[in-house]
ZALUMPA-38965 format. One record per residue (C-alpha): residue number from 1; residue in one letter; x, y, z. Coordinates in nm, 4 decimals. Example, Ala and Ser with C-alpha at 12.3 -4.5 7.8 and 13.67 -1.06 7.14 Angstrom:
2
+-----+--------+----------+----------+----------+
: num : residu :        x :        y :        z :
+-----+--------+----------+----------+----------+
:   1 :      a :   1.2300 :  -0.4500 :   0.7800 :
:   2 :      s :   1.3670 :  -0.1060 :   0.7140 :
+-----+--------+----------+----------+----------+
//
This chain:
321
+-----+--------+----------+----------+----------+
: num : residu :        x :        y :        z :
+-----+--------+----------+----------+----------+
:   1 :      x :   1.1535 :   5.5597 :   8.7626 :
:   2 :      x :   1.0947 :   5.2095 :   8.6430 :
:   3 :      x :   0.7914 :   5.3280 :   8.3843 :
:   4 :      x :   1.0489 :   5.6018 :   8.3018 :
:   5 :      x :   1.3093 :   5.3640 :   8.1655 :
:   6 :      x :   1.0267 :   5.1393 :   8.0125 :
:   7 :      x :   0.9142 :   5.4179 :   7.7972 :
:   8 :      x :   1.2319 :   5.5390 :   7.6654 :
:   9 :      x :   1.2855 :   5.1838 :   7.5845 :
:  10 :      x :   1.0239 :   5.0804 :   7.4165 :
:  11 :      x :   1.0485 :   5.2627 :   7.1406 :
:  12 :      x :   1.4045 :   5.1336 :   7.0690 :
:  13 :      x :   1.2505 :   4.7813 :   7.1149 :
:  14 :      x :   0.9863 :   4.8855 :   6.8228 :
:  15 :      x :   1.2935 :   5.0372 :   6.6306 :
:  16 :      x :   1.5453 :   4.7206 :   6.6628 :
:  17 :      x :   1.2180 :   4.5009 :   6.6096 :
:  18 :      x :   1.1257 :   4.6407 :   6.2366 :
:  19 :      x :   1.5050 :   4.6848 :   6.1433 :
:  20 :      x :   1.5276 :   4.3033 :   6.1889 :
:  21 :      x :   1.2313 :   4.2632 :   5.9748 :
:  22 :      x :   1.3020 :   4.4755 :   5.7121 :
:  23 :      x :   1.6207 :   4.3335 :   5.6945 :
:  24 :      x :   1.4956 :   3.9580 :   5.6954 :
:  25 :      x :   1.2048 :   4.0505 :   5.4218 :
:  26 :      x :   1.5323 :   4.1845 :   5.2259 :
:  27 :      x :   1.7033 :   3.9121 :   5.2325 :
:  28 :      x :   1.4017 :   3.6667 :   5.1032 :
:  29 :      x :   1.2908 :   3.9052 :   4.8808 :
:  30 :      x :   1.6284 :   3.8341 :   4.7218 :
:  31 :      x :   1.5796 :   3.3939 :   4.6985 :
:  32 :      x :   1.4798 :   3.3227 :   4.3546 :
:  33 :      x :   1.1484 :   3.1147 :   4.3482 :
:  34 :      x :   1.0018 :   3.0095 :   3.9919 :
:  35 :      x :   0.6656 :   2.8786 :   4.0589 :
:  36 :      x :   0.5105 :   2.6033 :   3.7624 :
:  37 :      x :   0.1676 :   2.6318 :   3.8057 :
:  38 :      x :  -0.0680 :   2.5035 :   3.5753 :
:  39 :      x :  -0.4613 :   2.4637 :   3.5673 :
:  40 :      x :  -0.5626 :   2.1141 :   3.5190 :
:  41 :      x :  -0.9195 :   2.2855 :   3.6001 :
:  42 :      x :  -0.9158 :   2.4957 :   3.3123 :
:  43 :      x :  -0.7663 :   2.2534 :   3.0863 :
:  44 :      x :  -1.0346 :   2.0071 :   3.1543 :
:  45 :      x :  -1.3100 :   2.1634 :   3.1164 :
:  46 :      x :  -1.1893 :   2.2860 :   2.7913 :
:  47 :      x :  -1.1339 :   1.9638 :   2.6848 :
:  48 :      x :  -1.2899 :   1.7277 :   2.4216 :
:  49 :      x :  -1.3247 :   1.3364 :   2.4727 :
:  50 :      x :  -1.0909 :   1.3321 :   2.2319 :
:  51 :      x :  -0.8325 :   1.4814 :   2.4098 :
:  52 :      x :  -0.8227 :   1.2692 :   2.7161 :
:  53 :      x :  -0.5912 :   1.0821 :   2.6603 :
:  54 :      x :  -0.3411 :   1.3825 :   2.6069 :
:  55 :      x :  -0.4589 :   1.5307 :   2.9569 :
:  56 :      x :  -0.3617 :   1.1591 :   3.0802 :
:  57 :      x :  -0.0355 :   1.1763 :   2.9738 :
:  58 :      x :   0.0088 :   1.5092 :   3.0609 :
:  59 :      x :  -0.1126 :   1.4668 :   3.4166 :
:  60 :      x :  -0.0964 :   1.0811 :   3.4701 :
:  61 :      x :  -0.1105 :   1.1343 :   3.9017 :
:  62 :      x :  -0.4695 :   1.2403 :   3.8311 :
:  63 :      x :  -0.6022 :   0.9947 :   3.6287 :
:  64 :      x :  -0.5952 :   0.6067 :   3.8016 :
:  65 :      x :  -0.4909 :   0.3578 :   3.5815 :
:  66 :      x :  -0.7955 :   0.1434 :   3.6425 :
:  67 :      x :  -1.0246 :   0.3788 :   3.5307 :
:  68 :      x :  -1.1209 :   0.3811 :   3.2246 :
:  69 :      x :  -1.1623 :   0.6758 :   2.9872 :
:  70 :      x :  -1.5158 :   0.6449 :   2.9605 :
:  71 :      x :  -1.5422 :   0.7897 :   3.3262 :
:  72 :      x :  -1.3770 :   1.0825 :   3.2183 :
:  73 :      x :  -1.5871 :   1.1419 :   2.9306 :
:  74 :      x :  -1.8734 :   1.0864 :   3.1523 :
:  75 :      x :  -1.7299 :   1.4050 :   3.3775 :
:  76 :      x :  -1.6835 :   1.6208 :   3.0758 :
:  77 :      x :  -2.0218 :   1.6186 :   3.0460 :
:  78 :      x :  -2.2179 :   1.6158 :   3.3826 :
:  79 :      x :  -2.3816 :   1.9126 :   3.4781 :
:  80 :      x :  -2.2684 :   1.9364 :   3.8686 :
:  81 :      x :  -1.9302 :   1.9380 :   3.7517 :
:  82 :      x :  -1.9826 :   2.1609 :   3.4958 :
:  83 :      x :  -2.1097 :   2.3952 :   3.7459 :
:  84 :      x :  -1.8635 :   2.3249 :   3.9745 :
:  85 :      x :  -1.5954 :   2.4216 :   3.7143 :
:  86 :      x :  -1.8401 :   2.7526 :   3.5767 :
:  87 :      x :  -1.8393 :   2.8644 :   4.0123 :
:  88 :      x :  -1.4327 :   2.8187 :   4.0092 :
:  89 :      x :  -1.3893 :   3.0060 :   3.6412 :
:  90 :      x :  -1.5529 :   3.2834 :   3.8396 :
:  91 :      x :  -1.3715 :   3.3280 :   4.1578 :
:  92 :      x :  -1.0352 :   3.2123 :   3.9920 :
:  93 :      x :  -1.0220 :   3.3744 :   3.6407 :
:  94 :      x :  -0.6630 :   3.3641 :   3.6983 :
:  95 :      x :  -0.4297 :   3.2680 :   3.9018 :
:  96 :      x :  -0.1778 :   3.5581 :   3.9302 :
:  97 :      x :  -0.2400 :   3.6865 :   4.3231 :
:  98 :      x :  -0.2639 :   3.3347 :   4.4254 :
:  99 :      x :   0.1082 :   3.2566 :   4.2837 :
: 100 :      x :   0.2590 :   3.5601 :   4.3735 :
: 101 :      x :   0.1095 :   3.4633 :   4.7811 :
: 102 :      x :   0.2338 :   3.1154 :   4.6807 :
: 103 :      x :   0.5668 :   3.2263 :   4.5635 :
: 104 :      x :   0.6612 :   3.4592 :   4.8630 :
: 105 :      x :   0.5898 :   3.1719 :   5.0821 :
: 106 :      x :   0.8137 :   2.9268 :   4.9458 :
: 107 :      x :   1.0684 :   3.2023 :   4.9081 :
: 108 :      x :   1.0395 :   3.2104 :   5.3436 :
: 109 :      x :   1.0218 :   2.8401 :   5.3316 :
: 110 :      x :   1.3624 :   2.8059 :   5.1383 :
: 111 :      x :   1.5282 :   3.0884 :   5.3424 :
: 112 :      x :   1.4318 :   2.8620 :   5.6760 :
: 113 :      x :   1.5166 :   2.5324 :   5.4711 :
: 114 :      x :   1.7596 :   2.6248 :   5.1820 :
: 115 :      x :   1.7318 :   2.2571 :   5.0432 :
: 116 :      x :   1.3695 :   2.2293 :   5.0135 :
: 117 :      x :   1.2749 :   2.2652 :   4.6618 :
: 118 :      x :   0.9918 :   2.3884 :   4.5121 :
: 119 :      x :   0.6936 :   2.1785 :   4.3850 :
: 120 :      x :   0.5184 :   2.2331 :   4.0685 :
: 121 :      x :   0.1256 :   2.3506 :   4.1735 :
: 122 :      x :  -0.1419 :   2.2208 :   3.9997 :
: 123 :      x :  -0.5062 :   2.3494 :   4.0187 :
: 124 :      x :  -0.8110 :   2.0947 :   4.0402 :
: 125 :      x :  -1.1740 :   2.0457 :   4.1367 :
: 126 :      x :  -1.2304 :   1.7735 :   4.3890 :
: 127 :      x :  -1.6459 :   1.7836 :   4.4766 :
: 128 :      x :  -1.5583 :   1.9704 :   4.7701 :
: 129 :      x :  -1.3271 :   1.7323 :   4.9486 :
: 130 :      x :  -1.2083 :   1.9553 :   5.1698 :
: 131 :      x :  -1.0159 :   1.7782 :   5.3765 :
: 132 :      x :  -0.7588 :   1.6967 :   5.1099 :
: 133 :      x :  -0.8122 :   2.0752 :   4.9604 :
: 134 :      x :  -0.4332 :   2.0377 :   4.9616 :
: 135 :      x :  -0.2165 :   1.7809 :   4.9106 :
: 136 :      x :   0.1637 :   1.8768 :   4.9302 :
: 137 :      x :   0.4611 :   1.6182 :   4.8467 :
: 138 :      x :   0.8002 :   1.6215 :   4.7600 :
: 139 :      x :   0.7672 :   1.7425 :   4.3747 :
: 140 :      x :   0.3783 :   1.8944 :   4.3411 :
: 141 :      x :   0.1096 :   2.0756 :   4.5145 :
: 142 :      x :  -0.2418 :   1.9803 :   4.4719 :
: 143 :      x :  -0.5176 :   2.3434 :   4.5465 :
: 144 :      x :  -0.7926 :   2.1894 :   4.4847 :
: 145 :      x :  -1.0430 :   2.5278 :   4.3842 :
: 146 :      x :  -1.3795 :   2.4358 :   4.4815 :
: 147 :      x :  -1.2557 :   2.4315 :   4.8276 :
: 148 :      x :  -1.2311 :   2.8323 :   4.7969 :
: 149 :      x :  -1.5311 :   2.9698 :   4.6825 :
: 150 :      x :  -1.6260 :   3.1691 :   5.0047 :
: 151 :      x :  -1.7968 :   3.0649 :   5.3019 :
: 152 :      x :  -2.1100 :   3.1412 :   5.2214 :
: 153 :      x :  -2.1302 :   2.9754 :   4.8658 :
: 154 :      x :  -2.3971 :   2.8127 :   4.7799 :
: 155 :      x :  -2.1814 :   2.4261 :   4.7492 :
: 156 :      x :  -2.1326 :   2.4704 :   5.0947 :
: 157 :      x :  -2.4757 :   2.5092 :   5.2722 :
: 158 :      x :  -2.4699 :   2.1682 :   5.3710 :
: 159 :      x :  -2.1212 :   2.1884 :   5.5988 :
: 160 :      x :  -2.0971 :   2.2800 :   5.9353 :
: 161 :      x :  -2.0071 :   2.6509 :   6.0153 :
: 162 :      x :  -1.6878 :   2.6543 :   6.1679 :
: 163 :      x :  -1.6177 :   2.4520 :   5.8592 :
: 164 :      x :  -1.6907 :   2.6511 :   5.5691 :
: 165 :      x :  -1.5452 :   2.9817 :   5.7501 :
: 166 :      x :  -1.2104 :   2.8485 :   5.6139 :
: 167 :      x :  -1.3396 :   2.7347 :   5.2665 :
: 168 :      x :  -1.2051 :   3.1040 :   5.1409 :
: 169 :      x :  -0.9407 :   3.2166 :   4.9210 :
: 170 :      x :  -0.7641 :   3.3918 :   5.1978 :
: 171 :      x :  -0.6719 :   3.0548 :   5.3627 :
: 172 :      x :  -0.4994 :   2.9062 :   5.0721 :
: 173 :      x :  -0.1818 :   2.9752 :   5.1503 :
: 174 :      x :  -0.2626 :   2.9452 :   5.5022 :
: 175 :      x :  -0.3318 :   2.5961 :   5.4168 :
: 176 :      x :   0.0290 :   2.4919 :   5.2142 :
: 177 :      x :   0.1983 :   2.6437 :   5.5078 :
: 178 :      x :   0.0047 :   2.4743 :   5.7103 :
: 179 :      x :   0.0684 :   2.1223 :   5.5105 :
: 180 :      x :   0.4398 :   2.1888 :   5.4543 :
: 181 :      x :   0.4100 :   2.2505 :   5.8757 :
: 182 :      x :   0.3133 :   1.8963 :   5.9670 :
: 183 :      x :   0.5693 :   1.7656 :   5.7044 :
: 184 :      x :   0.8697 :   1.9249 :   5.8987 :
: 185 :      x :   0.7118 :   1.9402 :   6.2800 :
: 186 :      x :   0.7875 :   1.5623 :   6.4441 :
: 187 :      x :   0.4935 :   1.4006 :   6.6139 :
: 188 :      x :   0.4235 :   1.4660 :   6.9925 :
: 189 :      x :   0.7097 :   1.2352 :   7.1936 :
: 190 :      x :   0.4442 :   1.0918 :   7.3888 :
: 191 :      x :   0.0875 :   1.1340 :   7.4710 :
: 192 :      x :   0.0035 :   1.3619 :   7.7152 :
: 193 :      x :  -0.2338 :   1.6967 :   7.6641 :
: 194 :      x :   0.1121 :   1.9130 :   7.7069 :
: 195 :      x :   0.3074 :   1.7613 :   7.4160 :
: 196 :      x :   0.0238 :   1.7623 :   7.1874 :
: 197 :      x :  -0.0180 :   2.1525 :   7.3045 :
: 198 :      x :   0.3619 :   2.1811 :   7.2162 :
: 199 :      x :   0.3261 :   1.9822 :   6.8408 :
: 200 :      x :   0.0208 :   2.2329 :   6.7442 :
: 201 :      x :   0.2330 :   2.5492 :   6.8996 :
: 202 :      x :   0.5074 :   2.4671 :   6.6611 :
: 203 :      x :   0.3389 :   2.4267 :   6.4009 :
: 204 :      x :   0.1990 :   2.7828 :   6.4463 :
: 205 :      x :   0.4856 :   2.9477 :   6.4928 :
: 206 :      x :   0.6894 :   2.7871 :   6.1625 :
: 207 :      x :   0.3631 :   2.8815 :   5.9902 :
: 208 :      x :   0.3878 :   3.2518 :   6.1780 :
: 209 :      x :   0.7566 :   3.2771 :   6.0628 :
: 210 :      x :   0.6874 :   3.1552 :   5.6821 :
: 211 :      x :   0.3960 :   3.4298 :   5.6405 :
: 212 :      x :   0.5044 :   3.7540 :   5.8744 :
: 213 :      x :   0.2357 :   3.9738 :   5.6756 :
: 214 :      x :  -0.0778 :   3.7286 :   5.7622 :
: 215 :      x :  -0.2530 :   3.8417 :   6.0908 :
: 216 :      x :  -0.2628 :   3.5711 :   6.3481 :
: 217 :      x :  -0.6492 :   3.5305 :   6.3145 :
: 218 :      x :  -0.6024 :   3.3928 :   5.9725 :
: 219 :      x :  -0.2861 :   3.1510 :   6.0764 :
: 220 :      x :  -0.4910 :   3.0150 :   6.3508 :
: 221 :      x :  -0.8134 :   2.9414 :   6.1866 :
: 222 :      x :  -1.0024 :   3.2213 :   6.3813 :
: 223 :      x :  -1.2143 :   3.5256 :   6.3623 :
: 224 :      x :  -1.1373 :   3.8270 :   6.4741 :
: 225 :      x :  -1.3307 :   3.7874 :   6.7631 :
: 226 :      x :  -1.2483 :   3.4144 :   6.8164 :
: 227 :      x :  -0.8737 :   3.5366 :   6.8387 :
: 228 :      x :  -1.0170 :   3.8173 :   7.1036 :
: 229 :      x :  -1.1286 :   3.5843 :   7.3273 :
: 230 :      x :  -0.8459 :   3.3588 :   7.3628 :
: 231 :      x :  -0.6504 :   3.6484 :   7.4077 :
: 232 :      x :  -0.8481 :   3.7805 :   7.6755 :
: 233 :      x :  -0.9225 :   3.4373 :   7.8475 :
: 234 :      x :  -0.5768 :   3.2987 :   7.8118 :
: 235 :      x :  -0.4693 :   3.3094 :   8.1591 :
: 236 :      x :  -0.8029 :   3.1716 :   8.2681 :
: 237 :      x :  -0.8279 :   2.8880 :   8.0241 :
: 238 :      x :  -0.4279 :   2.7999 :   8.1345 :
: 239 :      x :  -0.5699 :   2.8191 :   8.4879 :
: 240 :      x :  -0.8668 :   2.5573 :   8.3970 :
: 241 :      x :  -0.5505 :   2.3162 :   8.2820 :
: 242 :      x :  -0.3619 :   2.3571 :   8.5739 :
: 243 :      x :  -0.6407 :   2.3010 :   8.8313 :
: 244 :      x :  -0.7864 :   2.0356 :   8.6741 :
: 245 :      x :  -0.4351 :   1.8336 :   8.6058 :
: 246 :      x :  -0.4742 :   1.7803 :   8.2515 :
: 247 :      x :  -0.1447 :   1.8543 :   8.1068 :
: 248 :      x :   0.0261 :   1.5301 :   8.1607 :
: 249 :      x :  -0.3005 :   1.3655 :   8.1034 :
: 250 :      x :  -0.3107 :   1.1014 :   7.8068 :
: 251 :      x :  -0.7159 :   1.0810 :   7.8070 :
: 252 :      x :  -0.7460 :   1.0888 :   7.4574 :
: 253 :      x :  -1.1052 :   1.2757 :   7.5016 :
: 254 :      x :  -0.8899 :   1.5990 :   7.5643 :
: 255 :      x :  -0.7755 :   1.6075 :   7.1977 :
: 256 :      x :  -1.1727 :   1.6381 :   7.0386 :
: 257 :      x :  -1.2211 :   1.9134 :   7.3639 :
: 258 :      x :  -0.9408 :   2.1579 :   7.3065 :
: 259 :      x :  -0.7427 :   2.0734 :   7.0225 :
: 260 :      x :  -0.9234 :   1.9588 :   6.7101 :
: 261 :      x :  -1.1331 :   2.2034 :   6.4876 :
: 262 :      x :  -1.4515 :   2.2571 :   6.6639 :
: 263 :      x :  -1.7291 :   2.5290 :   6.7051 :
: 264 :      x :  -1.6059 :   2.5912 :   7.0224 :
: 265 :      x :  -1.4247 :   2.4324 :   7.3054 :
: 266 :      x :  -1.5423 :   2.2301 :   7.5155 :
: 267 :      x :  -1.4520 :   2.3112 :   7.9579 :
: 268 :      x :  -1.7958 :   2.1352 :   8.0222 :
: 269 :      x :  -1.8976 :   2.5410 :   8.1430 :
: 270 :      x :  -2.1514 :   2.7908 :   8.0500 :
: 271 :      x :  -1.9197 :   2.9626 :   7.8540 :
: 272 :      x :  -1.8399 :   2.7005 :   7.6150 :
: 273 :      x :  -2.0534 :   2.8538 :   7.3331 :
: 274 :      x :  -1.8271 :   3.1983 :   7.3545 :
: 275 :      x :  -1.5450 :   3.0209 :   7.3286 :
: 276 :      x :  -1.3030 :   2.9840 :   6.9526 :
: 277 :      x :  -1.2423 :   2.5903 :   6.8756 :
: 278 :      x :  -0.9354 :   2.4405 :   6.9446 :
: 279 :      x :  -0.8184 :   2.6586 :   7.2300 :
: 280 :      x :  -0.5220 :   2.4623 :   7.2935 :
: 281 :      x :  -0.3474 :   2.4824 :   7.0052 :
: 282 :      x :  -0.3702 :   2.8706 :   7.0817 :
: 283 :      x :  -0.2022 :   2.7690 :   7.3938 :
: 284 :      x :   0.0845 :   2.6028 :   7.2864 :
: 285 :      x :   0.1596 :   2.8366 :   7.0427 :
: 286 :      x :   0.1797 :   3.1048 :   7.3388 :
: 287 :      x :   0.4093 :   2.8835 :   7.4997 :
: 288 :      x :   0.6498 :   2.8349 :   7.1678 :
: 289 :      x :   0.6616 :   3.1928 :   7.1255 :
: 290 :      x :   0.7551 :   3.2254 :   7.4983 :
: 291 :      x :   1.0603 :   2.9925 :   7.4554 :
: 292 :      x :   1.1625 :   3.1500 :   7.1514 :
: 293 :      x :   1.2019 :   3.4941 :   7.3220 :
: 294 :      x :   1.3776 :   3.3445 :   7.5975 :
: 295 :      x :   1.5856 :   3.1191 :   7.4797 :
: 296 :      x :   1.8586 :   3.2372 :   7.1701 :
: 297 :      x :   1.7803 :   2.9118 :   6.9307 :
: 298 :      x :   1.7349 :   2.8766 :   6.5863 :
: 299 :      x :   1.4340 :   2.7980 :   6.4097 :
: 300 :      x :   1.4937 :   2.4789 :   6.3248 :
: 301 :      x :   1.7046 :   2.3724 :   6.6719 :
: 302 :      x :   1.3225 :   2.4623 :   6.7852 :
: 303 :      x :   1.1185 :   2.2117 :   6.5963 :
: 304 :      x :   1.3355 :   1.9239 :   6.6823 :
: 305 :      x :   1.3225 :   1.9493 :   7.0708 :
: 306 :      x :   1.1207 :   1.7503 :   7.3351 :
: 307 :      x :   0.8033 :   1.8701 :   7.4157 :
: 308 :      x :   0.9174 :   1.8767 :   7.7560 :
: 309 :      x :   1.2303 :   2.0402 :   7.7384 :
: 310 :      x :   1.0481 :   2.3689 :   7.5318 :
: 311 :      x :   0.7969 :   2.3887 :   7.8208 :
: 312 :      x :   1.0410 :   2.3952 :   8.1256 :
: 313 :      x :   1.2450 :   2.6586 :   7.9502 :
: 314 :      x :   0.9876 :   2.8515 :   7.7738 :
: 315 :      x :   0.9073 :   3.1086 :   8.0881 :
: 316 :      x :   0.5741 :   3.0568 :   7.9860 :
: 317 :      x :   0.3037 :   3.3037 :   8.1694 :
: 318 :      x :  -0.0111 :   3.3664 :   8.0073 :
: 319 :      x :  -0.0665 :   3.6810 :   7.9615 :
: 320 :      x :  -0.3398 :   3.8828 :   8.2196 :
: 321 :      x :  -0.5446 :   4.1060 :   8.0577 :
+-----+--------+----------+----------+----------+
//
């Protein structure tokens, strides 16, 4: 009788579900987002020493005042960045799918946070640094290109795997979310293992709720697989936490184990090596989602709350499989 009931329910579930989303994606589709961008890439290496000091004033953020235009010159002319800029005219000819990605996300962002406003983007090379392939602040948004080529490009056969799977166009706007994320999400309260698990779960789930249409593999970071196993193994990694007392534990060790990007987590057990990288943000992103399905809250009443608080009301069960 029970299954019965489920199965004439579930359907209405599905229904009620993809009304709300249709209706939601109407609604945004309706905010009106003008997106500046402009390609300081292109621009420069178009440019003539003579027109430096134009670009300067143009752009003066990305020129420091104590250097002088000789340096500049110097760039115009080397051949590793002229190759870096050749590899980047390739992949990004133009910019069009990019800014309308870009556009639809800050359209979600300012439907969640009507008073944010919108930065003007600007596109640069920066050698490969990328662990500033974004920079996001109040009025502009840094993509730095060469930090999208593709995994396997040929700039990047010096950098760790687990690395260069996310130095791909498809994370770009993965990554502003992901920057505009630790802007809004507070620091953990304290620091135990469970807060931190909390911080990185909200983050996910702001990021989940500001791109609907991107798969959870490429919010998290993961391959398809990756996202496989912690799927599977969730209950089983929760039960490794439990057992071995680590969520109110402040050894800062756990943070490089479960929680930092990594080839794979680290239980200190054969299966280490099968296992995705930072399993524990995976975790805590479980337990968000938990909380928000059993508890009626807004969005933003979410973000703001204790660690603490979100896990004793969350109902959180991982999930067996």
């Amino acid at each position: 009788m029970r299954k019965a009931i489920f199965l004439v329910l579930f359907p209405i579930i599905i229904f009620c579900s993809c009304d709300n989303s249709d209706k939601l994606a109407d609604e945004v589709a309706k905010i009106n987002v003008d997106l500046k961008v402009y390609r300081f890439d292109r621009e420069f290496v178009e440019a003539k020493p003579v027109d430096i000091p134009i670009l300067k004033q143009k752009y003066p953020y990305l020129f420091p005042a104590n250097y002088p235009d000789s340096i500049w010159v110097s760039k115009l002319q080397d051949t590793l960045q002229l190759e870096v800029m050749e590899e980047v005219g390739k992949s990004f000819p133009d910019f069009e799918s990019e800014k309308e990605d870009m556009e639809w996300l800050f359209k979600y962002i300012k439907y969640y946070f009507p008073n944010y406003t919108v930065p003007k983007l600007v596109t640069v090379t920066s050698e490969v640094d990328y662990n500033n392939r974004i920079i996001l602040t109040d009025s502009l948004l840094l993509v730095g290109l060469d930090n999208y080529l593709g995994s396997s490009h040929k700039f990047y056969q010096g950098i760790s795997k687990y690395i260069a799977n996310d130095l791909d166009k498809q994370y770009m706007t993965r990554d502003v979310a992901s920057a505009f994320a630790k802007a809004v999400v507070a620091p953990p309260r304290d620091r135990t293992f469970l807060s931190q698990l909390i911080y990185y779960g909200k983050e996910l789930y702001l990021m989940q709720q500001l791109m609907p249409l991107k798969n959870e593999a490429v919010i998290i970071g993961y391959a398809p697989e990756e996202l496989d196993w912690a799927t599977v193994n969730e209950e089983q990694v929760w039960r490794y936490f439990i057992e071995r007392e680590l969520l109110y534990s402040t050894n800062s060790k756990l943070g490089p184990r479960f929680l930092d990007p990594a080839p794979f987590s680290k239980f200190e057990l054969e299966l280490d090596n099968e296992s995705p990288g930072k399993i524990g943000r995976y975790i805590g992103w479980e337990i968000v989602k938990a909380f928000m399905d059993n508890n009626n809250i807004t969005l933003q009443e979410m973000l703001i709350l204790p660690e603490e608080e979100l896990f004793k009301r969350s109902g959180y069960k991982p999930r067996k499989l």
